[in-house]
C-alpha positions in Angstrom: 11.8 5.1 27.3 11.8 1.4 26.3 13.6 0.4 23.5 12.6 -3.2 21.7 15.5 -4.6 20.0 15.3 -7.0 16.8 13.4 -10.0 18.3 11.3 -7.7 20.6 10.3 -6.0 18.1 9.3 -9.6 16.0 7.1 -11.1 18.6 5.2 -7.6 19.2 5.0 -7.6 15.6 3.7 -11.2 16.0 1.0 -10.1 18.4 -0.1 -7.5 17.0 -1.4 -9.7 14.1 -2.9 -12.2 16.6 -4.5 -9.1 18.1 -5.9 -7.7 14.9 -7.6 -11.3 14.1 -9.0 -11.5 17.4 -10.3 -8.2 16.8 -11.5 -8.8 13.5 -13.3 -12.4 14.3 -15.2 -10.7 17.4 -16.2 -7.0 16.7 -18.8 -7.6 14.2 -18.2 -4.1 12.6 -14.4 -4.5 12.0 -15.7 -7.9 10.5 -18.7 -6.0 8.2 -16.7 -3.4 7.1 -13.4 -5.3 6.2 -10.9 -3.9 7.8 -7.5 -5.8 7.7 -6.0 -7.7 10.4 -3.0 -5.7 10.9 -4.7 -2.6 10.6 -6.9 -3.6 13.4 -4.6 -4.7 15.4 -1.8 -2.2 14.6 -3.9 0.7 15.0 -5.0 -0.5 18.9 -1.1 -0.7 19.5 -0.7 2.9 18.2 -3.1 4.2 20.3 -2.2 2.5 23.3 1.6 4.2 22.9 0.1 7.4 22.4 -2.0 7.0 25.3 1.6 6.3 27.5 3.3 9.1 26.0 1.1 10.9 27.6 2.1 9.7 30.6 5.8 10.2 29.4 6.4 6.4 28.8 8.3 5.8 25.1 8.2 2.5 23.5 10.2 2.5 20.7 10.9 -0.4 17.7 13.9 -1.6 15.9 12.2 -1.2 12.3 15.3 -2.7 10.6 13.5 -5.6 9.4 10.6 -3.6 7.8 12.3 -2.4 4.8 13.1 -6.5 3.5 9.7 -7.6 4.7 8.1 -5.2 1.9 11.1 -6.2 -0.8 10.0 -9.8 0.1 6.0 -9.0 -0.5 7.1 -7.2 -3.9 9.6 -10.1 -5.0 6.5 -12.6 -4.2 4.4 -10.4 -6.3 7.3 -10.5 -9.0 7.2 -14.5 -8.8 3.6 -14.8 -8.7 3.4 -12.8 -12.2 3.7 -14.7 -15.6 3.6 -13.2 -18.8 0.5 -15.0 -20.1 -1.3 -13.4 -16.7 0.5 -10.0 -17.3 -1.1 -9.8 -21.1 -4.6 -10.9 -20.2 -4.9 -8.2 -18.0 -3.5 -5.7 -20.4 -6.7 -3.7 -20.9 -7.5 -3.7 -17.7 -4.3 -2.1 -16.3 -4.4 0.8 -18.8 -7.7 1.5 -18.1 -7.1 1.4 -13.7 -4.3 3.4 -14.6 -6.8 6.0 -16.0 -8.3 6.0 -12.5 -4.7 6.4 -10.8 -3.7 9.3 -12.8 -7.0 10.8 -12.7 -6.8 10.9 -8.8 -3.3 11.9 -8.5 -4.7 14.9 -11.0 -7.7 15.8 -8.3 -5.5 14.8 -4.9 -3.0 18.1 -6.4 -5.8 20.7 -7.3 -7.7 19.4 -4.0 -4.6 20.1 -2.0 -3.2 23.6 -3.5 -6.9 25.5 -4.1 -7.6 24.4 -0.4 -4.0 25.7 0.7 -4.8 28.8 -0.7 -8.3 29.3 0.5 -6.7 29.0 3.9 -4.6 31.2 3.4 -1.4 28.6 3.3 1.9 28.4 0.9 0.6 26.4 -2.1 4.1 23.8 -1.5 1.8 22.6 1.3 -1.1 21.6 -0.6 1.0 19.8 -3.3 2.4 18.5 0.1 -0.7 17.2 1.2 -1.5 15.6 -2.0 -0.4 13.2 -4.1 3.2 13.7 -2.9 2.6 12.6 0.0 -0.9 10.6 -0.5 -0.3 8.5 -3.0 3.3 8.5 -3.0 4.0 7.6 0.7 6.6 8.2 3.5 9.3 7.7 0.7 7.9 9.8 -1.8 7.1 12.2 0.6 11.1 13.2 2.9 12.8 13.2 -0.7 9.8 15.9 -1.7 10.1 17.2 1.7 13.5 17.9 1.2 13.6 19.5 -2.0 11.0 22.0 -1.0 13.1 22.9 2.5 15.8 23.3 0.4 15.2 24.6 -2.6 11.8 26.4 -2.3 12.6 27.4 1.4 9.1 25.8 3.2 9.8 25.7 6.9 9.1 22.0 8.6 8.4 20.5 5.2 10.1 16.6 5.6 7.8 17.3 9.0 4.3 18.3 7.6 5.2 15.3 4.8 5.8 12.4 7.5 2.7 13.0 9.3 0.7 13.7 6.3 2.0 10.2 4.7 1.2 8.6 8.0 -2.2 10.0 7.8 -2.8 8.5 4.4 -1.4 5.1 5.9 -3.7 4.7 8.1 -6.8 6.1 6.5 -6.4 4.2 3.3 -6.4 0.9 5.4 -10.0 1.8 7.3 -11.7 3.2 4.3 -11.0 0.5 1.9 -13.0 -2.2 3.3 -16.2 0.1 3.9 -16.3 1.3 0.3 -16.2 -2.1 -0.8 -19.1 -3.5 1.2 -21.1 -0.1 0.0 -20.1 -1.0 -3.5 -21.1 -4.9 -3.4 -24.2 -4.2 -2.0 -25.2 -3.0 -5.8 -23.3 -6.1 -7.4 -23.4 -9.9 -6.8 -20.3 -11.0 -5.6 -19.3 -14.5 -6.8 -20.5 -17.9 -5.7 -23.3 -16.4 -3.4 -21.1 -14.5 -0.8 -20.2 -16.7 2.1 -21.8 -20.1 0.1 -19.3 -20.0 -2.8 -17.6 -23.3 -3.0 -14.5 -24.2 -1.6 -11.5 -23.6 -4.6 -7.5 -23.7 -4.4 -6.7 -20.3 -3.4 -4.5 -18.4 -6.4 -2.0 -15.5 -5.5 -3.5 -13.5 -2.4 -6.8 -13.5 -3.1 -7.6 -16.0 -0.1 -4.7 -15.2 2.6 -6.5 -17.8 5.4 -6.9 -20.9 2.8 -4.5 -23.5 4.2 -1.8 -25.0 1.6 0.8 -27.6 1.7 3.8 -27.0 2.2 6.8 -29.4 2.1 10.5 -28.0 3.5 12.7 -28.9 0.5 9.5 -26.3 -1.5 9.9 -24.0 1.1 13.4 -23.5 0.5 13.4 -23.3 -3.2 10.7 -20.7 -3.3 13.0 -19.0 -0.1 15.9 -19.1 -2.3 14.1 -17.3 -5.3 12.8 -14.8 -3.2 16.6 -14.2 -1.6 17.8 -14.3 -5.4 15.1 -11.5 -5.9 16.5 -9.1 -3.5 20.0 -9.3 -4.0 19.7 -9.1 -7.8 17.3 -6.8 -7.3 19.4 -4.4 -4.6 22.2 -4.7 -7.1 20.1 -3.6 -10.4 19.2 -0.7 -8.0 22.7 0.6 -7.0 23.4 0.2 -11.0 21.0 2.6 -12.2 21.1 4.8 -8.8 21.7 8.3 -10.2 21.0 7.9 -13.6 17.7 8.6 -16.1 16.6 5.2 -14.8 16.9 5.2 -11.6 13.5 3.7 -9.8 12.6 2.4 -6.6 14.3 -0.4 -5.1 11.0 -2.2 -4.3 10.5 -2.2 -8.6 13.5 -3.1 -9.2 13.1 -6.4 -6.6 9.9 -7.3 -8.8 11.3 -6.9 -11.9 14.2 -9.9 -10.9 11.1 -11.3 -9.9 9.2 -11.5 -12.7 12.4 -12.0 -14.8 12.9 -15.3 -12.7 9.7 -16.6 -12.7 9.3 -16.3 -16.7 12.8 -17.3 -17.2 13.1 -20.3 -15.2 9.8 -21.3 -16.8 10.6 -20.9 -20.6 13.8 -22.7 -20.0 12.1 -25.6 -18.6 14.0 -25.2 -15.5 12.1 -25.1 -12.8 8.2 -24.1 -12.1 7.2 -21.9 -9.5 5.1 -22.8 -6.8 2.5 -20.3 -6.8 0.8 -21.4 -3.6 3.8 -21.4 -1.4 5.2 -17.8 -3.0 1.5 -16.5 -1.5 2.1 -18.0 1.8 5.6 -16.3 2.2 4.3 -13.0 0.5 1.0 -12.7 3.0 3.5 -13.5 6.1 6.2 -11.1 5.0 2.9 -8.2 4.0 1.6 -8.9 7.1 4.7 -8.6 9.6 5.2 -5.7 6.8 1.9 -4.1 8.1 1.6 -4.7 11.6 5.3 -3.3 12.6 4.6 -0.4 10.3 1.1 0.6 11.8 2.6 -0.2 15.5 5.5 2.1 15.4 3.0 4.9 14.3 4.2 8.0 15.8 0.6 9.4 15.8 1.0 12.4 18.2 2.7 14.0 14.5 -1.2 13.4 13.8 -1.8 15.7 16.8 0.4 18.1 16.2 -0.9 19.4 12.7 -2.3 22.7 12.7 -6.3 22.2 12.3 -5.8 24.1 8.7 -3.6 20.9 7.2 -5.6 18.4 9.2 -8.7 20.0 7.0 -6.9 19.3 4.2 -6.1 15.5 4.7 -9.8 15.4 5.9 -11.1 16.7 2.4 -8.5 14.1 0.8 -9.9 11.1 2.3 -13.4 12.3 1.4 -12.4 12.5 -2.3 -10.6 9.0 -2.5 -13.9 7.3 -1.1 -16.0 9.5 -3.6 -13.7 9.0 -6.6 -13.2 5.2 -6.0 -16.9 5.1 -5.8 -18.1 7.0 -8.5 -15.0 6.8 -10.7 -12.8 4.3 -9.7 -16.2 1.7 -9.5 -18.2 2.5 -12.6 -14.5 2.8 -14.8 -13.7 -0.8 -14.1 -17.3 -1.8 -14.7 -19.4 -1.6 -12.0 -19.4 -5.1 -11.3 -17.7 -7.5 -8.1 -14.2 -7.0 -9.7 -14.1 -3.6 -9.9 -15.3 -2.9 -6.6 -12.5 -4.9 -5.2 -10.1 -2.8 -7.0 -11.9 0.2 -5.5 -11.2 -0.8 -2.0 -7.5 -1.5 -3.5 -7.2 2.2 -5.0 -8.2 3.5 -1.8 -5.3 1.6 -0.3 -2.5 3.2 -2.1 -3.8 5.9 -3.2 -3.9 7.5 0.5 -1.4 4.9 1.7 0.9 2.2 -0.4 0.6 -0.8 -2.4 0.8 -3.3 0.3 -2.1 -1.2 1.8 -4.2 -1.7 -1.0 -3.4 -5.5 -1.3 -4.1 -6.2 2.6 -7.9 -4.1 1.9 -8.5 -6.4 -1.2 -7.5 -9.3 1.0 -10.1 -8.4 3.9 -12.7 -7.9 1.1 -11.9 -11.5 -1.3 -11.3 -13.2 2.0 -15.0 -12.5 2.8 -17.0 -12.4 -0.5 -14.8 -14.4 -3.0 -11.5 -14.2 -5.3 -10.6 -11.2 -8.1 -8.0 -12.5 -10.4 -8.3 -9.8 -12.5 -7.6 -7.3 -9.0 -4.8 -9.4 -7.7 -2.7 -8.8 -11.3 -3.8 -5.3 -11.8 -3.2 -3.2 -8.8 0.2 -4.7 -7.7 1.4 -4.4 -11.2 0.2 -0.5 -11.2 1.1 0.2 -7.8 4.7 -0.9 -8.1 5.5 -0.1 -11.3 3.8 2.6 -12.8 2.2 5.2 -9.8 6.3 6.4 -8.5 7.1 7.4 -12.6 3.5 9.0 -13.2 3.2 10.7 -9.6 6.7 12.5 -10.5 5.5 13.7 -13.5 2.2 14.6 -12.2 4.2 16.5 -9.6 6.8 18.4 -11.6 4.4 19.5 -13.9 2.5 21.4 -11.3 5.6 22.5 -9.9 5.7 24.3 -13.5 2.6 26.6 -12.4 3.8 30.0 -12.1 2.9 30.7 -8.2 5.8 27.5 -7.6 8.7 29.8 -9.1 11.6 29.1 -6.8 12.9 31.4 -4.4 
């Protein structure tokens, strides 16, 4: 077994990235079908350390710096958001959210009336479903445990790791491809390819170069260290209480708090190019150590029932963002961006939906309106609605405990 520390793991994380744009710039169909960089890449790395396992080799990552990579990418999100942004896209975010808690709706009845066709417990379905789907690896061990424990399923912090790393992967391939089938029907701005050259906004345009001076760097460095702290702090404050949420919410809260604050007080402006260039660094570093410490022999080891299941799960995401997600944001370039954005976290997580909009705007052209909305639903609203979604399935009679 080999065992990267800290800064091994950073430069494979490093290459992986270089890998996955290599990738991307010369196989024309990861280029046609948008598939992100780091997905590219990190997927390659994951199967070439399956493939040693099989010959008994090990490579194993110090993941230690994953965890504040993605409270960075949320704090830049937090920084990047200002109130006059947030209320313009008001609308829009109730109506997405529509989508979101229609799916998470479908993703539970999918999972249990399939569990039971198979003959399987119904806590697996709802394991396989939005638990686990939309909520993530998180979401899906602090499930995992309650049903162990509580509801006495054998193996289920198991079945929910590989089922959440199942949805990580296949919400960062199928993205892209339901994007390109989508604007096929619609015309994406500026002519495609021949739209004119702009000043990137948020992370619509990843690639688009930006200057940078040090003195910025370390102001925009300092709000994003002020971000995590504060927000770390708020967490352990409300830890255990009726308003306990995530520590990645709580991180773009402080975020958005500072950003508005600074800026009403006169204080300070934020530099909105230079918070998108940290945030795309810290999402893709985020990414690429994430997809290349994939254990994906847990893929392998799912009995063919549950593998049917997460099949049938990644059918309905495409079809719903296609036919629901699509025409519910109106069927135009926007809302087919946030399609290939709902089918990023809702089979994987948010910074899987923003790296499948990214492959997408970075091709055809910015979405404002897709860069506000699905951040702000992903990190603030899907981990409340998804528990409530949950518990009141948990209140169907054939889920009485033990």
């Amino acid at each position: 077994m080999f065992q990267l520390d800290f800064y091994g793991t950073l430069v494979a994380a490093s290459l992986v990235l270089l890998l996955g744009r290599g990738l991307v710039t010369r196989v024309g169909f990861l280029r046609a079908y948008n598939i992100p960089e780091p997905v590219a890449g990190g997927l390659v790395v994951a199967l070439a350390l399956l493939a040693l396992r099989g010959l008994e080799v090990e490579v194993r990552f110090d993941t230690s710096l994953q965890t504040p990579l993605m409270l960075a990418f949320f704090a830049t999100i937090g920084l990047g958001a200002d109130f006059a942004s947030l209320k313009k896209g008001g609308r829009v975010v109730g109506i997405f959210l529509l989508a979101v808690v229609g799916l998470l709706v479908v993703q539970n009845a999918m999972g249990i009336g399939l569990a039971k066709a198979l003959g399987l417990d119904p806590l697996m379905g709802l394991l396989t479903g939005s638990i686990t789907l939309a909520g993530g690896h998180g979401t899906g061990a602090a499930w995992g445990t309650v049903f162990s424990e509580k509801y006495g399923l054998a193996s289920a912090s198991e079945l929910a790791m590989a089922s959440a790393t199942f949805g990580l992967v296949l919400g960062g391939l199928i993205g892209g491809p339901v994007a390109r089938l989508l604007i096929k029907r619609v015309q994406a701005p500026g002519g495609l390819e021949a739209e004119k050259p702009r000043v990137p906004k948020g992370f619509e345009q990843p690639n688009k170069e930006r200057s940078i001076t040090p003195f910025s760097f370390i102001e925009t460095l300092a709000l994003i260290a002020v971000s995590l702290l504060a927000g770390t702090l708020l967490n352990g404050q409300l830890h255990d209480t009726a308003f306990e949420l995530p520590t990645f919410v709580c991180v773009l809260f402080v975020g958005v708090v500072l950003r508005n604050g600074l800026s009403a007080l006169g204080l300070y402006q934020v530099f909105e190019r230079e918070v998108s260039v940290l945030g795309n660094v810290s999402l893709s570093l985020f990414l690429a150590i994430a997809l290349m410490s994939l254990k994906l022999w847990d893929l392998a080891s799912l009995a063919l029932p549950i593998f049917i299941i997460l099949a049938a799960q990644t059918l309905v995401m495409a079809l719903f963002a296609i036919f629901v997600t699509f025409r519910l944001m109106g069927s135009h370039y926007d809302a087919a961006v946030l399609a290939a954005g709902h089918c990023g976290f809702g089979l994987g997580a948010t910074p899987t939906a923003i790296a499948n909009m990214q492959a997408v705007t970075q091709r055809y052209g910015p979405s404002q309106i897709a860069f506000l909305v699905v951040p702000m639903v992903g990190a603030f609203f899907i981990d409340i609605i998804n528990v409530i979604v949950i518990k009141l399935y948990l209140a169907l009679p054939f889920f009485a405990a033990a």
